[in-house]
C-alpha positions, 0 to 999 in steps of 0.5 A: 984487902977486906970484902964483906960477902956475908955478915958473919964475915964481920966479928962482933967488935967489928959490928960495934965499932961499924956502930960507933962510926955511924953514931958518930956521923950522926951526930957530927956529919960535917967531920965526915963530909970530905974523907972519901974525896977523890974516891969512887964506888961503883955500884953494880946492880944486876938486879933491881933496887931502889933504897939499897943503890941509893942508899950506897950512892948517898952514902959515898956523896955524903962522904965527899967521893963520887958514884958510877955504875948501872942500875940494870944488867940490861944496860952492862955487858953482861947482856952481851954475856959476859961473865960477872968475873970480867965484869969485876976485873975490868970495874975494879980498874976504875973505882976504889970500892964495889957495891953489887947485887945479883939475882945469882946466890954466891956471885959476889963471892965470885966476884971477889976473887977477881976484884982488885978493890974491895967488893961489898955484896949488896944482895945476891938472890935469896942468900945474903943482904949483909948491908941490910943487916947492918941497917937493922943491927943499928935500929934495933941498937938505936931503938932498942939500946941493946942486942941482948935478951930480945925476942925477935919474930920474923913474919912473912917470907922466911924462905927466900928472905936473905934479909931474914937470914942474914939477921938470925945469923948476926943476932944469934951471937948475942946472950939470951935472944929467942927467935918466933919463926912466923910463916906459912908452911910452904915458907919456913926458914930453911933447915940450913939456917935453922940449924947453923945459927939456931939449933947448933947454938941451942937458941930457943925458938918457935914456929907458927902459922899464927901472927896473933898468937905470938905478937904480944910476945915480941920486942921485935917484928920484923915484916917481909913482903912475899917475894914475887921473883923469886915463885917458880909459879904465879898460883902459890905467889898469889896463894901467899901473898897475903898470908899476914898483914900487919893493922892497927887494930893486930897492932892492939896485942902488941907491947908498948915498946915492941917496935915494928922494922921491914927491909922494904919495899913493902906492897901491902902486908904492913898496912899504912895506918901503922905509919904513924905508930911511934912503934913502927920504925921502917922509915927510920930504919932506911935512914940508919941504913945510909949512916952504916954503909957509910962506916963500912966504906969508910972501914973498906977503904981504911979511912980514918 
């Protein structure tokens, strides 16, 4: 039985073939529309989200099967104190695939070893995000065409920005990507990152503080929101927080084609009048997302 923890449990052909069906549900949804009748997925979110659990709950009702779970820890037994292990093994008994996210680093992989169906790891504190990733391997393939070659700056909050990890791990195994690392010094991309999937495999890549610097460099910006959550102390969050916004008029330096992509939710580092920019495709992104959670349950519970 396959679980996905961590992108990199994914090969690269695996990646692409998760692509090719969520193309192929683009482009022929009604094929889809009943291979997951009489399935179920839990959804167990010990942590808030919006577009992730939704996104998850919409791709198995697109898929003919059905949803339960809790959108709050509040809610479970957990507030009674019981252990994320239990939990699982007694979820397991009642639904066919796991969606999770914790506040916790390495609880899905916990969970996993107590799962009689397939876990996959919806978000576990600042560590992973996986399925995210898979969203942006398919915008960037979707708008972009290839994987290889491209520039990528990430801006923002590249400490505690799983989404970010997880994407310098997957695009690091793809000839000629250049990583641009833009954040304040008290954000910078972990050395465990930095070192696994960039300076181990020779990758070339630069740090700053300066957006404007290096904006007209990129194929893609990818934005993060500085993380209220995950601050200790509300002084350095209100210190960061808005250390980089993205406007139009930023927007100038930038290439033709470059494209714009953010996990969402954003508060106000991309500001709302580059919606309408044919560059910004964040919205876009969301939607890619639903179409690859949809191959990976459809992969998990090995359907045809």
């Amino acid at each position: 039985m396959n679980h996905l923890i961590d992108i990199m449990d994914l090969s690269v052909e695996e990646i692409d073939e998760l692509i090719a069906t969520a193309r192929d549900i683009i482009a022929n949804p009604e094929k889809y529309q009943e291979k997951c009748r009489y399935k179920k997925l839990a959804t167990l979110f010990f942590e808030p989200s919006t577009r992730t659990r939704l996104s998850f709950e919409a791709a198995m009702m697109e898929l003919g099967g059905k949803v339960l779970g809790f959108s709050d820890a509040g809610s479970s037994s957990s507030s009674k104190g019981e252990s994320v292990s239990d939990t699982v093994a007694v979820v397991s008994g009642y639904a066919d695939i796991i969606a999770m996210r914790h506040p916790k680093e390495g609880a899905p992989m916990v969970a996993s070893m107590k799962s009689g169906v397939p876990i996959i790891n919806a978000g576990d504190g600042g560590h992973n995000h996986p399925t995210q990733t898979l969203a942006d391997l398919l915008t960037i393939k979707m708008e972009k065409g290839h994987f290889d070659n491209l520039t990528i700056g990430f801006c923002g909050d590249l400490k505690f920005g799983r989404t970010v990890h997880s994407l310098v791990a997957a695009m690091s195994r793809y000839p000629g990507v250049k990583f641009v690392l833009i954040s304040p010094d008290e954000l910078k991309l972990p050395s465990y990152v930095k070192n696994t999937y960039i300076k181990d495999k020779n990758i070339p890549y630069v740090q700053t503080n300066s957006l404007d610097d290096v904006i007209g460099e990129l194929d893609i910006l990818y934005m993060t929101r500085v993380q209220k959550e995950r601050f200790f102390n509300e002084e350095d969050y209100l210190r960061l927080k808005d250390s980089y916004i993205l406007t139009a008029d930023k927007m100038k330096n930038a290439s033709d084609d470059m494209i714009v992509m953010h996990p969402l939710p954003r508060v106000n580092e991309i500001s709302t009048d580059i919606d309408s920019d044919k560059r910004a495709c964040y919205f876009r992104q969301t939607k890619y997302g639903k179409y690859m959670r949809m191959a990976l349950i459809l992969k998990l519970l090995e359907v045809d």
